[in-house]
PyMOL Python script that loads the backbone (N, CA, C, O; Angstrom):
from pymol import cmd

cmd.read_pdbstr("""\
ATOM      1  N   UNK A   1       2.138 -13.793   0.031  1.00  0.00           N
ATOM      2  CA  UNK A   1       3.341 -13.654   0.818  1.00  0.00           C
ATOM      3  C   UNK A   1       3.210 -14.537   2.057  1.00  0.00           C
ATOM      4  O   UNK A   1       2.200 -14.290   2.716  1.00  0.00           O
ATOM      5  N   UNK A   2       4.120 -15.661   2.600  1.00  0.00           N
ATOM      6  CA  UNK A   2       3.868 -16.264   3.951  1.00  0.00           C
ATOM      7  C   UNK A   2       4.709 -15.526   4.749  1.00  0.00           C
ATOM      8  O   UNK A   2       5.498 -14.688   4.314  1.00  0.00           O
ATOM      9  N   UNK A   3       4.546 -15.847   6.030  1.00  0.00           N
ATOM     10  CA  UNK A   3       4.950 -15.433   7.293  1.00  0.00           C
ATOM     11  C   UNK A   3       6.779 -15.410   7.209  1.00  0.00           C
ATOM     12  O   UNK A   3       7.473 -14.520   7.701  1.00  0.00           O
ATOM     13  N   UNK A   4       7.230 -16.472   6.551  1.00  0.00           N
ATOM     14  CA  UNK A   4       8.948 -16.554   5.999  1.00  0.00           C
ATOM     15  C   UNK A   4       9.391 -15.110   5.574  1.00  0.00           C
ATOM     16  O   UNK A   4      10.345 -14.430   5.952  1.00  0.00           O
ATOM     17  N   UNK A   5       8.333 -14.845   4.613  1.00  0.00           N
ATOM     18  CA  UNK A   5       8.932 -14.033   3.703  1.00  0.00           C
ATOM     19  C   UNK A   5       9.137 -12.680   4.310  1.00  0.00           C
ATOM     20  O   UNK A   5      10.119 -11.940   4.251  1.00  0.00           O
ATOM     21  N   UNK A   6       7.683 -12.487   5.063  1.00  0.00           N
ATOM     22  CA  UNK A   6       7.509 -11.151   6.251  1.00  0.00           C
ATOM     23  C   UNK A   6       8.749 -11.137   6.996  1.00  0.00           C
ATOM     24  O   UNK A   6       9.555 -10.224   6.816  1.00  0.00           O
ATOM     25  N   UNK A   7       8.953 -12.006   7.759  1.00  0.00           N
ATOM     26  CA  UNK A   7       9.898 -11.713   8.937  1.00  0.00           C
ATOM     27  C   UNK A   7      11.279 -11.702   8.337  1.00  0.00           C
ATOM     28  O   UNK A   7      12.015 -11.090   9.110  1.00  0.00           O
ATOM     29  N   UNK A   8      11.878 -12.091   7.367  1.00  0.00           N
ATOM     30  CA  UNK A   8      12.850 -11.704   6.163  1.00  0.00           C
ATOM     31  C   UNK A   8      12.899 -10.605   5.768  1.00  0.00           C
ATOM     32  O   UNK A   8      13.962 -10.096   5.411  1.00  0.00           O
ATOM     33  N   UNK A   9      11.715  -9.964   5.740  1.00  0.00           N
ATOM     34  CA  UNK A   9      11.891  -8.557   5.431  1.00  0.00           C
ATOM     35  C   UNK A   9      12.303  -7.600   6.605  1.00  0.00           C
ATOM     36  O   UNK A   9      13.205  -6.764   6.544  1.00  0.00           O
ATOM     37  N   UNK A  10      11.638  -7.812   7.495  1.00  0.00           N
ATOM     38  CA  UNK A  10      11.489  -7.229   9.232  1.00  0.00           C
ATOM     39  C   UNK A  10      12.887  -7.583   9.398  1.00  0.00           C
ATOM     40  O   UNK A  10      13.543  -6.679   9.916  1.00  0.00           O
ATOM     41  N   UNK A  11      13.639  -8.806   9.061  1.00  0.00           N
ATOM     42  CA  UNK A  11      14.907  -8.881   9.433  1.00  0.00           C
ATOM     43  C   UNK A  11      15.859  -7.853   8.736  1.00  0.00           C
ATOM     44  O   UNK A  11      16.516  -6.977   9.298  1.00  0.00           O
ATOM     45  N   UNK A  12      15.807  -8.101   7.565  1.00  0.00           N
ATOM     46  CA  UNK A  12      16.997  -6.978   6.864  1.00  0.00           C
ATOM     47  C   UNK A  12      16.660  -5.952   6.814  1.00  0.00           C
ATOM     48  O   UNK A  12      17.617  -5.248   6.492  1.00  0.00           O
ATOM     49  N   UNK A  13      15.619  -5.284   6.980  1.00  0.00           N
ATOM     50  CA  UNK A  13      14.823  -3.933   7.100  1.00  0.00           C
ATOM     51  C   UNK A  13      15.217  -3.089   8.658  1.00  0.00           C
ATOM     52  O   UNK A  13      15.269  -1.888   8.923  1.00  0.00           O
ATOM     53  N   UNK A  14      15.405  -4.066   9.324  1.00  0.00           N
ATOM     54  CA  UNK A  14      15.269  -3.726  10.991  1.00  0.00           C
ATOM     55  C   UNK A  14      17.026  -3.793  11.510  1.00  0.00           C
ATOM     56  O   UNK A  14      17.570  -3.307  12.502  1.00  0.00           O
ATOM     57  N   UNK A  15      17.418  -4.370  10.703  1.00  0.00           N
ATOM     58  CA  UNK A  15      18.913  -5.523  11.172  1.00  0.00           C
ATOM     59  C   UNK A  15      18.740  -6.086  12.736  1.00  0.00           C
ATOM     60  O   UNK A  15      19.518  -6.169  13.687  1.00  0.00           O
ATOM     61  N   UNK A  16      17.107  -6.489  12.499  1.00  0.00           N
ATOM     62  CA  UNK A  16      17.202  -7.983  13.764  1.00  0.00           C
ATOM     63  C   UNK A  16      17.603  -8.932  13.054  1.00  0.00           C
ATOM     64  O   UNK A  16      17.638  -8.920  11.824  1.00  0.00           O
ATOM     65  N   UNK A  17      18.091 -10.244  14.103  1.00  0.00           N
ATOM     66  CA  UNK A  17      18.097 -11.339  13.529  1.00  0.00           C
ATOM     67  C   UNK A  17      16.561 -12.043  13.327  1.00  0.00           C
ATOM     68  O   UNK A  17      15.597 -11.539  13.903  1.00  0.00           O
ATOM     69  N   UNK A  18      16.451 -12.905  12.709  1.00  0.00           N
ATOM     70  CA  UNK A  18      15.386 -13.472  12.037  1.00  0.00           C
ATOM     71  C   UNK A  18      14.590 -13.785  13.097  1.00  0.00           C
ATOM     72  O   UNK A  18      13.435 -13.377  13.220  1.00  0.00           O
ATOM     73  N   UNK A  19      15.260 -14.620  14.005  1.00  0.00           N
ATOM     74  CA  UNK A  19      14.916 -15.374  15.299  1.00  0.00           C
ATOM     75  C   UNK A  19      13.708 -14.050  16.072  1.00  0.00           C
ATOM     76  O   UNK A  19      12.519 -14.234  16.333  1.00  0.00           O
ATOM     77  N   UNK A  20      14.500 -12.798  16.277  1.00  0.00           N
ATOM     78  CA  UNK A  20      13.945 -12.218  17.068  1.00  0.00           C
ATOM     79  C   UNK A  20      12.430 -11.315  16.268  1.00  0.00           C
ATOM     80  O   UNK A  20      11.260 -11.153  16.616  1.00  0.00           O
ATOM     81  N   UNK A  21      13.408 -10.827  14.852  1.00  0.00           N
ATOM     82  CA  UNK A  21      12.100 -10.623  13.757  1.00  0.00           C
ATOM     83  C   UNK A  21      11.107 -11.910  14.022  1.00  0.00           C
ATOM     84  O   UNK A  21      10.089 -11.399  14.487  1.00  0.00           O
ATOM     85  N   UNK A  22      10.993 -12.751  13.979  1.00  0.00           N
ATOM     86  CA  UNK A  22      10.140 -13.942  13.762  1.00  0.00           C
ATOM     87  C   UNK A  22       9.130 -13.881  15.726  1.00  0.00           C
ATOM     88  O   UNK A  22       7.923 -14.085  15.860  1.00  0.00           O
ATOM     89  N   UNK A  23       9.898 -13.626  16.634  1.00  0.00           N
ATOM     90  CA  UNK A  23       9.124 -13.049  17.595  1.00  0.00           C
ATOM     91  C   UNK A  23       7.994 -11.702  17.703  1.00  0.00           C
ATOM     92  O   UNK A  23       6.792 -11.606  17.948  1.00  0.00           O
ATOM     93  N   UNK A  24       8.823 -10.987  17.459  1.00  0.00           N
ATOM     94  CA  UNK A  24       8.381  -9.266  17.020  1.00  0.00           C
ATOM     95  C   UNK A  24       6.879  -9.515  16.285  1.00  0.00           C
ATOM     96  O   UNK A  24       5.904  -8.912  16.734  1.00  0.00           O
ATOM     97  N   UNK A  25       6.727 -10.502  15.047  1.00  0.00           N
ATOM     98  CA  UNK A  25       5.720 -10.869  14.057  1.00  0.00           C
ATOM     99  C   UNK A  25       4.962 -11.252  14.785  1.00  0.00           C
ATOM    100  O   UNK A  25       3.899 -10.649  14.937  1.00  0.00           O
ATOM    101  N   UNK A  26       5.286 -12.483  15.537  1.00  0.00           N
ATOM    102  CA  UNK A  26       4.015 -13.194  16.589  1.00  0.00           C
ATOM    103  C   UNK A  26       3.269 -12.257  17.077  1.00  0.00           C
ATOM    104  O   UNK A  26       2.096 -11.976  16.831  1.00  0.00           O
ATOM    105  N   UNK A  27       4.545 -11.465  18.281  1.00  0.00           N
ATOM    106  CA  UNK A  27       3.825 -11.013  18.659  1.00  0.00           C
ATOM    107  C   UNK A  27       2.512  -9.921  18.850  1.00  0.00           C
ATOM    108  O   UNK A  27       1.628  -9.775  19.693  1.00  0.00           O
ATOM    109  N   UNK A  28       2.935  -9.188  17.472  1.00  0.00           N
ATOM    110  CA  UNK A  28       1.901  -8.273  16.935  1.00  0.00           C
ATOM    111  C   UNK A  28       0.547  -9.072  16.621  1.00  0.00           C
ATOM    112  O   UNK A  28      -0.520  -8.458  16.619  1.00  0.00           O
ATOM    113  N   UNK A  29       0.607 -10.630  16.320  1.00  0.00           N
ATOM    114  CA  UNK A  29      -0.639 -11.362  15.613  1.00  0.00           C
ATOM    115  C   UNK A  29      -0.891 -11.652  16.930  1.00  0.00           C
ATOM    116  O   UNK A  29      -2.044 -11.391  17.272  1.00  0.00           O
ATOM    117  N   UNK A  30      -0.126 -12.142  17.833  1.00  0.00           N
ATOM    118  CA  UNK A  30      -0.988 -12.121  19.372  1.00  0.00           C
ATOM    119  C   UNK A  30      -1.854 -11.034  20.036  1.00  0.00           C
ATOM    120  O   UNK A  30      -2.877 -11.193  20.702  1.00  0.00           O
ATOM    121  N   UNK A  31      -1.157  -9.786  19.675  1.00  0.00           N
ATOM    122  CA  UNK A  31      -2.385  -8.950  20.344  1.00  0.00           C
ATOM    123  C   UNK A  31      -3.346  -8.513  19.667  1.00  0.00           C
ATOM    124  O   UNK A  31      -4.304  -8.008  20.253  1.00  0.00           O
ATOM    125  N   UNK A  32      -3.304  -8.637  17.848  1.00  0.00           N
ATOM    126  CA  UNK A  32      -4.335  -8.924  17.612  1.00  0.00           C
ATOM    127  C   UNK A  32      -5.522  -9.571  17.473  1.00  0.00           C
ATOM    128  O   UNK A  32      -6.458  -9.154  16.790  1.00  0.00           O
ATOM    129  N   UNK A  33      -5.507 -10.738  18.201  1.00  0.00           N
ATOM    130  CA  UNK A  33      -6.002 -12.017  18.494  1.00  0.00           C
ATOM    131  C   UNK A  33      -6.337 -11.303  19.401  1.00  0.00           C
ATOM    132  O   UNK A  33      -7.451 -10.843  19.153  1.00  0.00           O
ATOM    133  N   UNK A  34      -5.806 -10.837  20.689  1.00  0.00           N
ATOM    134  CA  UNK A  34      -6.206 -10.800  21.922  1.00  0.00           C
ATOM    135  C   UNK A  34      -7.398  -9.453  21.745  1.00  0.00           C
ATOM    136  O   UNK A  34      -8.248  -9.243  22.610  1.00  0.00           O
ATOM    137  N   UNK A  35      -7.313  -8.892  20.892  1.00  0.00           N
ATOM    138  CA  UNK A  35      -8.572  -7.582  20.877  1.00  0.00           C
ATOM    139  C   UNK A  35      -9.699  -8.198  20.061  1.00  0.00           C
ATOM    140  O   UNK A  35     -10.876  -7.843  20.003  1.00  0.00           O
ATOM    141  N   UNK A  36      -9.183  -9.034  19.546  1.00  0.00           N
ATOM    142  CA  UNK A  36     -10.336  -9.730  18.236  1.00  0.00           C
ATOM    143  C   UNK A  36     -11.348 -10.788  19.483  1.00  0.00           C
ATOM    144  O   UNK A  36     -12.575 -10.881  19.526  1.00  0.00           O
ATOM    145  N   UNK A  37     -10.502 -11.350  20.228  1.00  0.00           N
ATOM    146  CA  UNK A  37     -11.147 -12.220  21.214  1.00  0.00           C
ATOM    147  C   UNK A  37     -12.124 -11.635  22.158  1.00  0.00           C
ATOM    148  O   UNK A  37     -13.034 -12.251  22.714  1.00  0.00           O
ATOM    149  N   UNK A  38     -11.849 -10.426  22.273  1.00  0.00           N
ATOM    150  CA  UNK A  38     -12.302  -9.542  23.551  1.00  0.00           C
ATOM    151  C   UNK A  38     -13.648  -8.475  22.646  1.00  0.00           C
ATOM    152  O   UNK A  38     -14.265  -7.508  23.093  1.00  0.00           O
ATOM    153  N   UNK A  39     -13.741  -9.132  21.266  1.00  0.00           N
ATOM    154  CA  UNK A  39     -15.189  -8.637  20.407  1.00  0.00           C
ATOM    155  C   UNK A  39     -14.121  -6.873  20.294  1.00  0.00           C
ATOM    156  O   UNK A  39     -14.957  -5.976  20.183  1.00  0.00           O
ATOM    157  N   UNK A  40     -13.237  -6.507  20.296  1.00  0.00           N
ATOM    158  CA  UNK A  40     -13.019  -5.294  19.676  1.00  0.00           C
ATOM    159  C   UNK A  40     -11.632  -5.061  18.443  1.00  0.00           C
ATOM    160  O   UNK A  40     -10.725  -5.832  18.131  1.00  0.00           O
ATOM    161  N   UNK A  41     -11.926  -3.819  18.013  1.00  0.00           N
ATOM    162  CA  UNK A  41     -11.489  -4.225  16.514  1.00  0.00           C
ATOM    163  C   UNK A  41      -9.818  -3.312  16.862  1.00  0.00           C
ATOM    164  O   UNK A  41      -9.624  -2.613  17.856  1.00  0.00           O
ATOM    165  N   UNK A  42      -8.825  -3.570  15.779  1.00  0.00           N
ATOM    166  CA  UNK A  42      -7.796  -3.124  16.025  1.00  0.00           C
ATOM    167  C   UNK A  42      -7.236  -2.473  14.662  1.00  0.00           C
ATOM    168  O   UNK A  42      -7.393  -3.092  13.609  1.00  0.00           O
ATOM    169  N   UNK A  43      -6.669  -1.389  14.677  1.00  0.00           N
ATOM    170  CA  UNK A  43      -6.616  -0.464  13.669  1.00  0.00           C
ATOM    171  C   UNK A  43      -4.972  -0.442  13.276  1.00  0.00           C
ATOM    172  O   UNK A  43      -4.300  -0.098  14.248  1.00  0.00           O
ATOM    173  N   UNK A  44      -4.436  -0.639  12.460  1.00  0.00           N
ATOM    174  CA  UNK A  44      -2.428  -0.361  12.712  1.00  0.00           C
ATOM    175  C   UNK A  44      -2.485   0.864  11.513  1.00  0.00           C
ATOM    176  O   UNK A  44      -2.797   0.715  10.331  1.00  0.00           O
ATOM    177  N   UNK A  45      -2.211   1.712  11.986  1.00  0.00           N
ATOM    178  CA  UNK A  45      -1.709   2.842  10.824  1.00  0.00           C
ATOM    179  C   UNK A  45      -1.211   2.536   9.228  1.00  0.00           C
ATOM    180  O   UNK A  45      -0.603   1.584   8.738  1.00  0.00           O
ATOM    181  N   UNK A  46      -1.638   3.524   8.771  1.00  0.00           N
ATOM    182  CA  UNK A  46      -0.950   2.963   7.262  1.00  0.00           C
ATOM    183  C   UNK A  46      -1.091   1.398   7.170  1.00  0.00           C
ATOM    184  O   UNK A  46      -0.014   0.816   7.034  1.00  0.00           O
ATOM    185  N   UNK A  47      -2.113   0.680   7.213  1.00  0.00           N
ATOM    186  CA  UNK A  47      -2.233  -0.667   6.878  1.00  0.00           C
ATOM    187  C   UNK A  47      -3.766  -0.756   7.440  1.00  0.00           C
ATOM    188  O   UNK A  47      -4.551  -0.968   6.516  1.00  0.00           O
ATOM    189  N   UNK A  48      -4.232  -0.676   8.394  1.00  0.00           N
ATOM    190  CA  UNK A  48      -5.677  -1.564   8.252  1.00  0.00           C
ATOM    191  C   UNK A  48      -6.467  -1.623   9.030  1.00  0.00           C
ATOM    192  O   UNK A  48      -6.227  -0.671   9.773  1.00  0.00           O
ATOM    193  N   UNK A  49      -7.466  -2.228   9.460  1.00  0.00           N
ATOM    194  CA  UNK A  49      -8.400  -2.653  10.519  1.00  0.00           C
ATOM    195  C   UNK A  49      -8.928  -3.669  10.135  1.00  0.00           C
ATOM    196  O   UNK A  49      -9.394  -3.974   9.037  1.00  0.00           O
ATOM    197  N   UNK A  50      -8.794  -4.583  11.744  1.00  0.00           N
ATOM    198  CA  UNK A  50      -9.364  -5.891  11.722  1.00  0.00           C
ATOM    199  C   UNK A  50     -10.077  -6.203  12.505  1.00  0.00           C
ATOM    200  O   UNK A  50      -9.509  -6.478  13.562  1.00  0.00           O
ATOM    201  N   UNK A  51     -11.554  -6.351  12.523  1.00  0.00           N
ATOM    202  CA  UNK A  51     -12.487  -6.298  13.278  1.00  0.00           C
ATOM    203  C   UNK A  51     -13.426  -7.117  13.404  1.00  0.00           C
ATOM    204  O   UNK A  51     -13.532  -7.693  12.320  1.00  0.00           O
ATOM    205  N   UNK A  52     -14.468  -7.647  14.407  1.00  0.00           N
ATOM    206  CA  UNK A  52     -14.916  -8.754  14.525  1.00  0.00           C
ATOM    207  C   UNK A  52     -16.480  -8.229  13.750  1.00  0.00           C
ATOM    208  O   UNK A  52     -16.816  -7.154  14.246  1.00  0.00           O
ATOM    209  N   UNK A  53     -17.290  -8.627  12.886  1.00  0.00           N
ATOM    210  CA  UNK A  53     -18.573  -8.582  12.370  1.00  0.00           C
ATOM    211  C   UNK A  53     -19.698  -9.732  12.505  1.00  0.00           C
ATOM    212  O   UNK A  53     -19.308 -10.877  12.274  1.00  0.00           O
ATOM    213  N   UNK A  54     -20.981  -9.560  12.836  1.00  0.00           N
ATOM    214  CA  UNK A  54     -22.005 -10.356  13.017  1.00  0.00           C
ATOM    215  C   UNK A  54     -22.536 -10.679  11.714  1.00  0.00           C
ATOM    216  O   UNK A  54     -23.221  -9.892  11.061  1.00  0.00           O
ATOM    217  N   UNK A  55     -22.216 -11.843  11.339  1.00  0.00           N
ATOM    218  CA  UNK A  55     -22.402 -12.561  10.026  1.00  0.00           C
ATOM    219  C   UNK A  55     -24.068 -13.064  10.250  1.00  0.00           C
ATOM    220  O   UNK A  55     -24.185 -14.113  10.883  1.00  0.00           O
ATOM    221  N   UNK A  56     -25.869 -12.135   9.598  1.00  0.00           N
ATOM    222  CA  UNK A  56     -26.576 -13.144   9.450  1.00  0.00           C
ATOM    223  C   UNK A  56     -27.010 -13.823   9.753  1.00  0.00           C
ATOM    224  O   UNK A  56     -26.119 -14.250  10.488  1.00  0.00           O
ATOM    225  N   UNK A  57     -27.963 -14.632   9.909  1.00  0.00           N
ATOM    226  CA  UNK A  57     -28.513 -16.364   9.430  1.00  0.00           C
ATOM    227  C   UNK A  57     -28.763 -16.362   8.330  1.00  0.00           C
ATOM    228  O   UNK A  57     -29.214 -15.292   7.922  1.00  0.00           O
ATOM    229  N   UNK A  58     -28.679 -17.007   7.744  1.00  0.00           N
ATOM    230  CA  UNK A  58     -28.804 -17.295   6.088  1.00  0.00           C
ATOM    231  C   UNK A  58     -29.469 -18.460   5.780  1.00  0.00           C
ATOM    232  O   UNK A  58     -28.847 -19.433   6.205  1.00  0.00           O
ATOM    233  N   UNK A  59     -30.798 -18.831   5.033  1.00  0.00           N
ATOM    234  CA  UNK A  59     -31.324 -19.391   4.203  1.00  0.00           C
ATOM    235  C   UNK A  59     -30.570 -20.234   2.856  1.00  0.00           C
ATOM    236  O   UNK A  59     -30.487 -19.545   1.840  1.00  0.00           O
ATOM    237  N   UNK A  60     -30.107 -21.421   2.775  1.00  0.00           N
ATOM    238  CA  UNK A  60     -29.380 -21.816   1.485  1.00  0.00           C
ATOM    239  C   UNK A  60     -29.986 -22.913   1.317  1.00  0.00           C
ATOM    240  O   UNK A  60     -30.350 -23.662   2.224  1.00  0.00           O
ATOM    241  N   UNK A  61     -30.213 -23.171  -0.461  1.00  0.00           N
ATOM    242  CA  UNK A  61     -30.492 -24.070  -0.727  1.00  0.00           C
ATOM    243  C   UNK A  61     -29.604 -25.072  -1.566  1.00  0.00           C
ATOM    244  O   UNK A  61     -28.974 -24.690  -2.552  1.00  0.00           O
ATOM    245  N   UNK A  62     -29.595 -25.999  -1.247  1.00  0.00           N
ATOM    246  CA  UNK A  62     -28.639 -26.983  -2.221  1.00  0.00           C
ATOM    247  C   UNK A  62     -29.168 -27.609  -3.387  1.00  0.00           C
ATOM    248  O   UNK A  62     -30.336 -27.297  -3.618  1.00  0.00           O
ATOM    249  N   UNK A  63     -28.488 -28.633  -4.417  1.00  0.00           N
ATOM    250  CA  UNK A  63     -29.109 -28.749  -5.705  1.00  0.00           C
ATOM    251  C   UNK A  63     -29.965 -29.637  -5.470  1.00  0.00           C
ATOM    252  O   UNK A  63     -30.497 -30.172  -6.443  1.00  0.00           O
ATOM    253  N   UNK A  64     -30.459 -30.171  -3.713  1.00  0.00           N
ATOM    254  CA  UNK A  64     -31.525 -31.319  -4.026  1.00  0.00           C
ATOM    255  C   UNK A  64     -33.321 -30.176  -3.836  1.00  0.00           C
ATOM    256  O   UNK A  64     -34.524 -30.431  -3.881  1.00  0.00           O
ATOM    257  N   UNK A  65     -32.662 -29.223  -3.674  1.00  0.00           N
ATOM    258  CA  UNK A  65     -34.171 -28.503  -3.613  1.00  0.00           C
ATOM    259  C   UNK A  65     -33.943 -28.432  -1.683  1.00  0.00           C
ATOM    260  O   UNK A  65     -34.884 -27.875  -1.116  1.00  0.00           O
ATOM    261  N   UNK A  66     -32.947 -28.880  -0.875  1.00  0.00           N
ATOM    262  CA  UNK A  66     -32.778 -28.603   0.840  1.00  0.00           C
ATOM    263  C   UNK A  66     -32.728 -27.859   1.085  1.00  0.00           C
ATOM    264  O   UNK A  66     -31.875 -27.161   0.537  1.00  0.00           O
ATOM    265  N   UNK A  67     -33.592 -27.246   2.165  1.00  0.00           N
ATOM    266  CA  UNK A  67     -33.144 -25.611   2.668  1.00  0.00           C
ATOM    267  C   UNK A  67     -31.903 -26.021   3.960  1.00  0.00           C
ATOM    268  O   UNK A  67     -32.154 -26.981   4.689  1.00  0.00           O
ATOM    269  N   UNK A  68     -31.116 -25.546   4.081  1.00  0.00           N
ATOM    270  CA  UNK A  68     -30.484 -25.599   4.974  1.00  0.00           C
ATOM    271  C   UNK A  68     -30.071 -24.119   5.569  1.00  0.00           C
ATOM    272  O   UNK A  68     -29.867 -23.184   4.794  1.00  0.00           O
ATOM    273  N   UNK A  69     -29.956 -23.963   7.055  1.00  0.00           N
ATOM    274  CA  UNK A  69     -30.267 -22.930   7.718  1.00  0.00           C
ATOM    275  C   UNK A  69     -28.648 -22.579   8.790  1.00  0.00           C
ATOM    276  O   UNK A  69     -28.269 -23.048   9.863  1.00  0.00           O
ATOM    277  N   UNK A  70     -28.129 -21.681   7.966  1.00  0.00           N
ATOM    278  CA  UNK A  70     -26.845 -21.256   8.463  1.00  0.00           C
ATOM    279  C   UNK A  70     -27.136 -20.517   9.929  1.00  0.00           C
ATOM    280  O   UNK A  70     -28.122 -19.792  10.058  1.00  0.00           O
ATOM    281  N   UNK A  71     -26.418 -20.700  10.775  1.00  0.00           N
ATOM    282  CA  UNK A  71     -26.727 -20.220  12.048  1.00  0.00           C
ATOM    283  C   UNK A  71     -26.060 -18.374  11.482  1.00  0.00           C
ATOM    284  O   UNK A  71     -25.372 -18.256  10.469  1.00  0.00           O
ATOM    285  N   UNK A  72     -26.424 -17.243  12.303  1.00  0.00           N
ATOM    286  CA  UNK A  72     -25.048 -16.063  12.412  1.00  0.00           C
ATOM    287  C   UNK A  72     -23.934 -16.697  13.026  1.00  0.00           C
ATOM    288  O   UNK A  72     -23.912 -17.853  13.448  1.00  0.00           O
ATOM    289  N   UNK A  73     -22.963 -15.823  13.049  1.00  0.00           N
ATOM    290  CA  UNK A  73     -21.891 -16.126  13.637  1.00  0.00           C
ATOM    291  C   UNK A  73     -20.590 -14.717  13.048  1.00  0.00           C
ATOM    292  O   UNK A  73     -20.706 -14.004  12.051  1.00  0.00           O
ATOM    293  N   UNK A  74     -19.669 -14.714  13.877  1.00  0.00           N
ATOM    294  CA  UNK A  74     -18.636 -13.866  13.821  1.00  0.00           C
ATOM    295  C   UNK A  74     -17.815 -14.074  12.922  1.00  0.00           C
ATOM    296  O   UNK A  74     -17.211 -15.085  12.564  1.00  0.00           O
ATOM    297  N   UNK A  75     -17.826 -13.392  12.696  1.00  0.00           N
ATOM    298  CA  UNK A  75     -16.313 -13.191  11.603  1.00  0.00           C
ATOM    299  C   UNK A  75     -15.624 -12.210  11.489  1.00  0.00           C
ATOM    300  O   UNK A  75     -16.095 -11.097  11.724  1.00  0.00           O
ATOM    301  N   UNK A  76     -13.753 -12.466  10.920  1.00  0.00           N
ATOM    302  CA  UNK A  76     -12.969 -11.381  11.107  1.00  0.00           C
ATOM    303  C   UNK A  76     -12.861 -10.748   9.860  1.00  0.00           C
ATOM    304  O   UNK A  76     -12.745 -11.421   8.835  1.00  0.00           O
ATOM    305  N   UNK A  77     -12.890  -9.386   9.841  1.00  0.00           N
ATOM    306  CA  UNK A  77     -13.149  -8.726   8.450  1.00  0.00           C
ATOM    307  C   UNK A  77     -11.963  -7.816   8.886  1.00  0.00           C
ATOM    308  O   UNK A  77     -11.600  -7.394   9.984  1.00  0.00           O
ATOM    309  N   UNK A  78     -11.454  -7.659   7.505  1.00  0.00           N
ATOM    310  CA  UNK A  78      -9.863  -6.453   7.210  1.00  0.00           C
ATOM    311  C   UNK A  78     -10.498  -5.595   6.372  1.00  0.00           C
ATOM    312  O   UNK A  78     -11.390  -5.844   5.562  1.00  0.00           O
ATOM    313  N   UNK A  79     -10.018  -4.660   6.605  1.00  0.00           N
ATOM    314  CA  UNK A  79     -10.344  -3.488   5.524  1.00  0.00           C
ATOM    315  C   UNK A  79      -8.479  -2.450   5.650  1.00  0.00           C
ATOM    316  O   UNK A  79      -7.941  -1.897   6.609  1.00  0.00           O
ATOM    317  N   UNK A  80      -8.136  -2.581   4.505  1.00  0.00           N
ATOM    318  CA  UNK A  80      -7.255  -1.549   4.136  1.00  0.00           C
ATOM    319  C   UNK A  80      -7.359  -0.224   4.518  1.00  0.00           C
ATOM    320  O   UNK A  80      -8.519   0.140   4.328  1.00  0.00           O
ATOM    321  N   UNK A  81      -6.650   0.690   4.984  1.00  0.00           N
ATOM    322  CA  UNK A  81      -6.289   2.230   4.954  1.00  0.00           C
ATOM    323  C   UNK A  81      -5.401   2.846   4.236  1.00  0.00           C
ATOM    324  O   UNK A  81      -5.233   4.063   4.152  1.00  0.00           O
ATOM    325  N   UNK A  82      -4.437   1.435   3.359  1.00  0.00           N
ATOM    326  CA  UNK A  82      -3.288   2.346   2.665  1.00  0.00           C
ATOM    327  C   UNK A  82      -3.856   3.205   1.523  1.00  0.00           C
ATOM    328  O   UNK A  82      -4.629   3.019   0.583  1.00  0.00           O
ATOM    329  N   UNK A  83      -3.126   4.235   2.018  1.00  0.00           N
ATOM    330  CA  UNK A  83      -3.088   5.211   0.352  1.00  0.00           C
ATOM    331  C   UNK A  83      -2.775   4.776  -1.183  1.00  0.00           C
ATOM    332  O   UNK A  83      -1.606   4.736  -1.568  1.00  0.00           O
ATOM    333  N   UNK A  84      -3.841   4.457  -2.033  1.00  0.00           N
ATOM    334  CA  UNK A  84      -3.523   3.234  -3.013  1.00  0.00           C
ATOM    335  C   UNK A  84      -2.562   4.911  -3.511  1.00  0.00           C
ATOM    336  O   UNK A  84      -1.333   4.847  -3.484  1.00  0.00           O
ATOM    337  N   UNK A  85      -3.123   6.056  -3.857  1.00  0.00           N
ATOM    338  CA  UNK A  85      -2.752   7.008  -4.840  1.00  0.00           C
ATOM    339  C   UNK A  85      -0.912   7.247  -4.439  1.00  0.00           C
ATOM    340  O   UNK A  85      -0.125   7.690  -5.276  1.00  0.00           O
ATOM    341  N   UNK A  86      -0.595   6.935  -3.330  1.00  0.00           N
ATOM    342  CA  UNK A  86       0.868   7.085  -3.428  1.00  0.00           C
ATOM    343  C   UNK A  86       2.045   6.234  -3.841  1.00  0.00           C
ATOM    344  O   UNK A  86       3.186   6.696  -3.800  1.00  0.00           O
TER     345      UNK A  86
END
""", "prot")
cmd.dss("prot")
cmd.show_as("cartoon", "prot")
cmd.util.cbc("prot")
cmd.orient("prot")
């Protein structure tokens, strides 16, 4: 699904116009950005949590026989809350 299709829905669902649906969207991905930035995780009801995780160093080798040495690093991980059973 892209971002078009979301705020299309938010529009006829809401009876905003698109323009302002298409704000409304941002701005929810802005403050999730802004808690993700600040290292804490953000939860929206009936849909999810998105939270920042410490990825590791990792050991990899490639097909010449190279070890190459992944630094850790952050990453954003989602995990679902919807009720699959309903």
């Amino acid at each position: 699904m892209l971002k078009q299709d979301l705020v299309k829905t938010i529009s006829k669902e809401s009876k905003l116009k698109r323009k302002k649906s298409s704000k409304v969207f941002d701005l929810v991905f802005e403050m999730i950005a802004k808690d993700l930035k600040k290292k804490r995780s953000t939860n929206i009801e009936n849909f999810g949590e998105f939270r920042i995780v410490r990825q590791k160093m990792k050991i990899e080798s490639n097909k010449n026989n190279q070890l190459s040495i992944i630094p850790p690093k952050d990453i954003i991980e989602f995990k679902t809350n919807i009720d699959k059973s309903e």
